[in-house]
C-alpha positions in Angstrom: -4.4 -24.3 -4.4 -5.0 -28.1 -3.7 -1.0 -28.0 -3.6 0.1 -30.8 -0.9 3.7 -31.2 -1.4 6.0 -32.3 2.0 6.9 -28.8 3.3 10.6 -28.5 5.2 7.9 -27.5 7.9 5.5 -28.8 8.2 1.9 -26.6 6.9 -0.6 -27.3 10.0 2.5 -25.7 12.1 3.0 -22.4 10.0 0.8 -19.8 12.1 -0.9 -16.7 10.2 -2.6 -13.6 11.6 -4.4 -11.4 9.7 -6.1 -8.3 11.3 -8.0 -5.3 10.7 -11.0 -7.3 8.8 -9.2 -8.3 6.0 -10.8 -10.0 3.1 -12.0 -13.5 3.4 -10.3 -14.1 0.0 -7.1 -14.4 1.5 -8.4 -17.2 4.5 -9.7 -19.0 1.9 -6.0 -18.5 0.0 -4.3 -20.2 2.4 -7.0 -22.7 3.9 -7.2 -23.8 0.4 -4.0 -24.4 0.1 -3.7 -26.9 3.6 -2.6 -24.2 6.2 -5.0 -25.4 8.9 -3.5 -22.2 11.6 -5.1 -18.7 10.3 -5.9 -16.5 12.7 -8.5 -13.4 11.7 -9.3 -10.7 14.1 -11.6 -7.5 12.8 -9.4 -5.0 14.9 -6.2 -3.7 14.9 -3.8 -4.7 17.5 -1.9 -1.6 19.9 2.3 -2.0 19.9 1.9 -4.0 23.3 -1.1 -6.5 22.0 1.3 -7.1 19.1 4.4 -7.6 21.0 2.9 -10.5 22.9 0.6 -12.1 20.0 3.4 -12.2 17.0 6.3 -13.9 18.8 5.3 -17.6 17.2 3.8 -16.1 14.0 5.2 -16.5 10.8 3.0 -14.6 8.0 1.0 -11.1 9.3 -1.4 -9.5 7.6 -2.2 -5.6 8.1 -3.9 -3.0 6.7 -3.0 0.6 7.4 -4.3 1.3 11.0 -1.6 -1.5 12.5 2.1 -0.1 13.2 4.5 -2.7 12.9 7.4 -0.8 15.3 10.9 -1.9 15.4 9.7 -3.3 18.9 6.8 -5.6 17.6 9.7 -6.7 14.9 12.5 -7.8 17.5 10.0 -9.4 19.4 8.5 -11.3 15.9 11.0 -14.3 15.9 10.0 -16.5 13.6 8.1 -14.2 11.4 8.9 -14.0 7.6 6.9 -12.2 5.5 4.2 -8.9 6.3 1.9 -8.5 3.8 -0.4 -4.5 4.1 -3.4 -5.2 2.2 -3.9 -1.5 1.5 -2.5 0.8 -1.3 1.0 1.5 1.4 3.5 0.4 3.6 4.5 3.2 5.6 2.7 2.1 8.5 6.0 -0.7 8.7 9.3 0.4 9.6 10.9 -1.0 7.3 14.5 -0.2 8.3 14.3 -2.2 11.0 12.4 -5.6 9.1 14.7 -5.4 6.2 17.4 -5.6 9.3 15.3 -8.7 10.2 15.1 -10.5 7.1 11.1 -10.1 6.6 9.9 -9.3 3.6 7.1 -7.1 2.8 4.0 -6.5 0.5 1.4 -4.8 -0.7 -1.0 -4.1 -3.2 -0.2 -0.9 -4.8 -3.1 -1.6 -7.8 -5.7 -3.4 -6.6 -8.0 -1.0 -5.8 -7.1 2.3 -7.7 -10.1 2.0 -9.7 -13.1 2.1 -6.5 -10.4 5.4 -6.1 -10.8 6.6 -9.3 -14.7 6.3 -9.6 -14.8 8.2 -6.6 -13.4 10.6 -7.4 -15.3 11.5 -10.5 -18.5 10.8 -8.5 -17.2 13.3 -5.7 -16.5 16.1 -8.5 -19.8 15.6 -9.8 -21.5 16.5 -6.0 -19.3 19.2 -4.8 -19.4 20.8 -8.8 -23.7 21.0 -8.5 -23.2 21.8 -4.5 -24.8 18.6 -3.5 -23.7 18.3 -0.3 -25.6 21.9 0.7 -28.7 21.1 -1.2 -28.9 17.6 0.7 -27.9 19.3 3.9 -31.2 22.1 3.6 -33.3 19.0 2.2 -32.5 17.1 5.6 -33.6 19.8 7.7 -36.6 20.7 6.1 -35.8 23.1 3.5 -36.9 23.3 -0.7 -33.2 24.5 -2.0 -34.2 24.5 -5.7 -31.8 26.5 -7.8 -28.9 26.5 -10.6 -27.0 29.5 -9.1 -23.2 28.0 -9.1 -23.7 24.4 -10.7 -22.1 23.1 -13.2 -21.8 20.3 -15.3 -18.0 18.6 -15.5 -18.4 18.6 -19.2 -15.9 21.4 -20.2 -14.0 21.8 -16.9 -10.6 21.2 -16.3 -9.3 18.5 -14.3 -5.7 19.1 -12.5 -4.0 15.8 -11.3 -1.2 16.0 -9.0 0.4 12.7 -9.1 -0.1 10.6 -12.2 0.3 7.4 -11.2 -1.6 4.4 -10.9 -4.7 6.0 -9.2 -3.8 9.8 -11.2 -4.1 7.9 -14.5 -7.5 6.5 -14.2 -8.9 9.5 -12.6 -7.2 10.9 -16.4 -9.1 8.4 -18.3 -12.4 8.6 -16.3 -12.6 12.6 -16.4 -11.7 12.9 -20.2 -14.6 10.5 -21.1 -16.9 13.1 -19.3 -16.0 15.3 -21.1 -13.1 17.0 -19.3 -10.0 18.7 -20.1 -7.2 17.2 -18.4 -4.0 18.7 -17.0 -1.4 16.6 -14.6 1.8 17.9 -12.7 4.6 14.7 -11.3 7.8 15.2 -10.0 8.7 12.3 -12.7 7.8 12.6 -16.5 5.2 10.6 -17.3 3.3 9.6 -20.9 -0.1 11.2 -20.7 -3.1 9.4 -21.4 -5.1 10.1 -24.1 -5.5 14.0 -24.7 -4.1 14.3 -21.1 -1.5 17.3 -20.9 1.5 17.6 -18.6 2.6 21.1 -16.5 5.9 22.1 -15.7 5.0 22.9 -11.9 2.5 22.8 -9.3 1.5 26.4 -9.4 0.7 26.6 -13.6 -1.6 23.3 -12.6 -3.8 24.8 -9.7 -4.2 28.3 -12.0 -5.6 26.0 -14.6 -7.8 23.8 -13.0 -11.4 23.5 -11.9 -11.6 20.4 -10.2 -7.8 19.3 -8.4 -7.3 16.0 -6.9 -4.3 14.9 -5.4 -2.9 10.8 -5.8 0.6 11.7 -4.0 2.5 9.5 -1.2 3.2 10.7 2.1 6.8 11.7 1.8 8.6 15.0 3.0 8.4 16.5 -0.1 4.3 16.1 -0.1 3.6 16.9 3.4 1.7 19.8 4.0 2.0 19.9 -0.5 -1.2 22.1 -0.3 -0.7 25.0 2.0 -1.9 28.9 2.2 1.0 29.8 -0.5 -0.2 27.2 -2.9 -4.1 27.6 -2.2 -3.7 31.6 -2.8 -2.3 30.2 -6.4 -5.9 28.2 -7.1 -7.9 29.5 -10.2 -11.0 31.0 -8.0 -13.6 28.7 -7.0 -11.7 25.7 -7.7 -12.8 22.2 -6.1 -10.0 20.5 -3.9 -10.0 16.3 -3.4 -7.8 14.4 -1.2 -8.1 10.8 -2.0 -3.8 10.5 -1.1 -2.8 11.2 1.9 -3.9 13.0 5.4 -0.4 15.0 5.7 -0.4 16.3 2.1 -2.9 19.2 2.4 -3.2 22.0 5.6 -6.3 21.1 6.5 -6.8 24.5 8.5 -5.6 26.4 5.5 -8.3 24.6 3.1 -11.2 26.0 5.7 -9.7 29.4 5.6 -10.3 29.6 1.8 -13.6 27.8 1.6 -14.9 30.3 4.0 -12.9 33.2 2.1 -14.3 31.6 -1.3 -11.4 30.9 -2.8 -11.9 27.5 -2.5 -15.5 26.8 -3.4 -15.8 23.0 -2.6 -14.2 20.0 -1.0 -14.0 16.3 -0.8 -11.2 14.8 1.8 -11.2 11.2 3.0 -8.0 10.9 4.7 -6.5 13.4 7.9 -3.6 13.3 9.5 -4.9 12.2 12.8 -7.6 9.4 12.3 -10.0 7.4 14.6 -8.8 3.9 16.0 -12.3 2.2 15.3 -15.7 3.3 14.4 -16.9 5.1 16.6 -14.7 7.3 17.5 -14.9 10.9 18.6 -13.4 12.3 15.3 -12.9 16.3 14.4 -11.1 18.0 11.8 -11.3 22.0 10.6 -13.2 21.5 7.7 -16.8 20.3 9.7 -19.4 22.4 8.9 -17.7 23.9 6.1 -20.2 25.2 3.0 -19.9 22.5 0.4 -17.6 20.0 1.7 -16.9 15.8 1.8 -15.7 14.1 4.7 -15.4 10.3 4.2 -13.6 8.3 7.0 -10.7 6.9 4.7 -13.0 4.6 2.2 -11.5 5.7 -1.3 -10.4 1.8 -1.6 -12.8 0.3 0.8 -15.5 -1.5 -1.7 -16.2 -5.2 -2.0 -14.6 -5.7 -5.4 -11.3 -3.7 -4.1 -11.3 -5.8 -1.0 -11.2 -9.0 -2.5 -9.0 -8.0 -5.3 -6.5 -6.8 -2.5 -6.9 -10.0 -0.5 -6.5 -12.2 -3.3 -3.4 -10.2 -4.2 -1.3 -9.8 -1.0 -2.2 -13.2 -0.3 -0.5 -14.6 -3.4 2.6 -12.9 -2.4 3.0 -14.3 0.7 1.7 -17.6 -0.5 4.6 -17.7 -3.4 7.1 -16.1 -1.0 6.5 -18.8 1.9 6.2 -22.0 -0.8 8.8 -20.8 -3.3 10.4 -17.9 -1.9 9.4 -15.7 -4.6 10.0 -12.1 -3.9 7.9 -10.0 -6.4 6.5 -6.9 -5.3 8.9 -6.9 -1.7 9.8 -3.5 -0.4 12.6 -5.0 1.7 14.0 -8.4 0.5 15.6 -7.8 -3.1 12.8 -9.1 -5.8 13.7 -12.9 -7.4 10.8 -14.9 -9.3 12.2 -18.2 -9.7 11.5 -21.2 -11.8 11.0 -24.6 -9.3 13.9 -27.0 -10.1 13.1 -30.9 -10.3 14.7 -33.3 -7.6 16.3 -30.8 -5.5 15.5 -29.0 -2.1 15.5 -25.2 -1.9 17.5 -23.1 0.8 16.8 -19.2 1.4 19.3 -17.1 2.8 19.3 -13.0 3.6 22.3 -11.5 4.8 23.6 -8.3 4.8 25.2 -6.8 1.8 28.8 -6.9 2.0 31.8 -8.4 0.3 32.9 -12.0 0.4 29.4 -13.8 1.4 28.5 -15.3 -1.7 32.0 -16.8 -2.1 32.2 -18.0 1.7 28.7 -19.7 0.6 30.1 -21.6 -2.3 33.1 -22.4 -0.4 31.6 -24.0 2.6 29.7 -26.1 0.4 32.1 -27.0 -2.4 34.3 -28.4 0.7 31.6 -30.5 2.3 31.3 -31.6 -1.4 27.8 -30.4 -1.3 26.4 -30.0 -5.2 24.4 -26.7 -6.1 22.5 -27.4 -8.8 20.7 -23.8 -9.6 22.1 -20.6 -7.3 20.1 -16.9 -7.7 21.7 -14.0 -6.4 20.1 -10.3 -6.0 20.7 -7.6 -3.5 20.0 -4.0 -2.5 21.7 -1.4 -0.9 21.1 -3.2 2.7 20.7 -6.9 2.3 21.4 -9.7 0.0 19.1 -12.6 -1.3 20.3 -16.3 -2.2 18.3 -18.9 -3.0 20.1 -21.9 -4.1 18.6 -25.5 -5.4 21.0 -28.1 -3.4 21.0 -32.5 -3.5 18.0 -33.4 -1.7 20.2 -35.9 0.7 22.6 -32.9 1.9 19.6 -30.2 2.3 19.8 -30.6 6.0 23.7 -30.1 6.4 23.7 -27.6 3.7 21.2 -24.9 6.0 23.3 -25.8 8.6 26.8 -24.3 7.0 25.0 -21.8 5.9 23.6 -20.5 9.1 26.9 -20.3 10.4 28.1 -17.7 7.3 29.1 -14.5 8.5 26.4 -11.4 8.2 23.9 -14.0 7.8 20.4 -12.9 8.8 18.1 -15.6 8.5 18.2 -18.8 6.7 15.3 -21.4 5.9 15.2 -25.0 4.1 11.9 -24.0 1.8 11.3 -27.6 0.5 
């Protein structure tokens, strides 16, 4: 990152924000790399905060507490890129800043295996009734026994969701010994002697141990109700590593307390604290056997750095190159550099005729394009186009004055 190449802006003047703690891998990304303006706060910032701190910033970073509202985006005017250093993005509405032109990251992979490992670490707990036996040994009381615990070795595992996290829990679980059965809405290739079910229902009668790795979509909310928990195989653990809105949470207490449900390990609710600290309640205290982590599935040291390091790189290649990889709202480009030229960005929005009015007001100013890349989306377009370094200037000029244009910048 000892990159100093002349910038179209100059890099002490490009202002970044990152809040919510985020790793000190990507500050040092960035620093590294000669932006002298980063900004890192430990909190997240309300609507209102936001609103008044992001109007002259142009790269944010978030992790999933911070709500990036239509508001905070109409007030962000020079902002281009969002990066969530978390697993999501649906703390970002991002109708309204692919409207805006800003693109957006993540790191959907970066930390699916501190997941996965705790997962398989919670199973082995709630599956010898750990949490009960540490709960008696903390008030006093010898709780010595082998009534109703088991070891994993020979259980079935039921996966809901066999994706990126779902997988690794798959691979994880077999090598202890597991049987393991998965249900998606898409058809995946099982994992070694991993096993696929044809619906949700065949997969909870199955399983012993049931951990969920879904989004937070409408067909997952509220996934795991009173029908689908009257479906469990009797006694069956339930983990919810995903989402807070996937499983009735009042529901799960019912049938621990009924038996049904003989165990629990849930570290995400639908309602969560703003800091630590917080007064924080959810059905499921007190409950026989039972979890609760405050959202730390990802939250390690290795998963934070690899996360930081990640998002960081997006922006950085977005920003210097305008490289798009892994956007959720500018359409994906990765682009080779081209020698002795200067590069132009511009978004609009997708309709007919603005490619050709872009080639046209340049052909007439007998402006030379030496390397054009085109790719859109159902909403917005992306061009990046490699112009004569002495017409650069003109060139963004014309261009911001195309029709449906969104936002335009001279890169280098």
């Amino acid at each position: 990152m000892a990159d100093k190449k002349i910038t179209s802006y100059p890099k002490e003047k490009i202002r970044i924000l990152f809040l919510e703690n985020i790793s000190d891998a990507a500050v040092k990304h960035f620093s590294g790399a000669g932006y002298s303006d980063v900004k890192k706060l430990t909190r997240a910032l309300s609507e209102e905060e936001l609103i008044d701190e992001i109007r002259d910033i142009h790269l944010l970073g978030i992790r999933s507490k911070t709500r990036i509202t239509a508001r905070v985006l109409d007030a962000a005017n020079k902002l281009q890129a969002i990066g969530c250093f978390c697993i999501g993005v649906n703390q970002v509405d991002l109708n309204s800043a692919t409207k805006h032109g800003v693109a957006v990251f993540n790191a959907p992979y970066s930390n699916t295996r501190s997941v996965a490992e705790l997962v398989i670490g919670a199973s082995i707990m709630l599956i010898r009734r750990i949490p009960d036996k540490s709960k008696a040994a903390h008030s006093g009381v010898w709780l010595k026994e082998s009534k109703g615990s088991y070891e994993l070795r020979g259980k079935t595992m039921g996966i809901i969701g066999y994706g990126n996290i779902g997988t690794q829990v798959s691979v994880l679980a077999e090598s202890m010994g597991m049987k393991v059965i998965f249900y998606d809405i898409v058809t995946k290739l099982p994992l070694g002697n991993a096993e696929a079910r044809k619906t949700l229902k065949e997969l909870v009668s199955e399983s012993d141990i049931i951990t969920l790795h879904v989004p937070d979509t409408e067909q997952t909310r509220m996934l795991v109700n009173k029908t689908l928990i009257r479906q469990f195989k009797k006694g069956a653990i339930l983990l919810n590593y995903a989402r807070g809105e996937v499983v009735d949470l009042d529901a799960l207490a019912k049938a621990i307390e009924e038996g049904i449900v003989s165990g629990a390990a849930v570290d995400v609710y639908p309602h969560e604290p703003e800091k630590n600290g917080d007064r924080f309640s959810t059905p499921l205290q007190s409950r026989p056997n039972v979890l609760l982590t405050p959202h730390i599935g990802g939250s390690t040291e290795e998963a934070q750095e690899n996360i930081g390091e990640d998002v960081s790189n997006k922006l950085y290649q977005y920003l210097e190159m305008g490289i798009t990889t892994g956007s959720h709202t500018i359409p994906e480009l990765s682009l080779p550099q081209h020698p002795d030229s200067h590069r132009i960005l511009h978004i609009h929005n997708n309709v007919p005729g603005v490619l050709s009015e872009i080639n046209t007001r340049l052909s007439d100013h007998h402006i030379n394009i030496l390397s054009q890349y085109l790719k859109t989306n159902d909403n917005i377009g992306y061009v990046v186009l490699d112009v004569d370094k002495k017409l650069s200037a003109q060139a963004t000029r014309l261009l911001k004055d195309v029709k449906n244009t969104i936002k335009t910048r001279l890169l280098y």
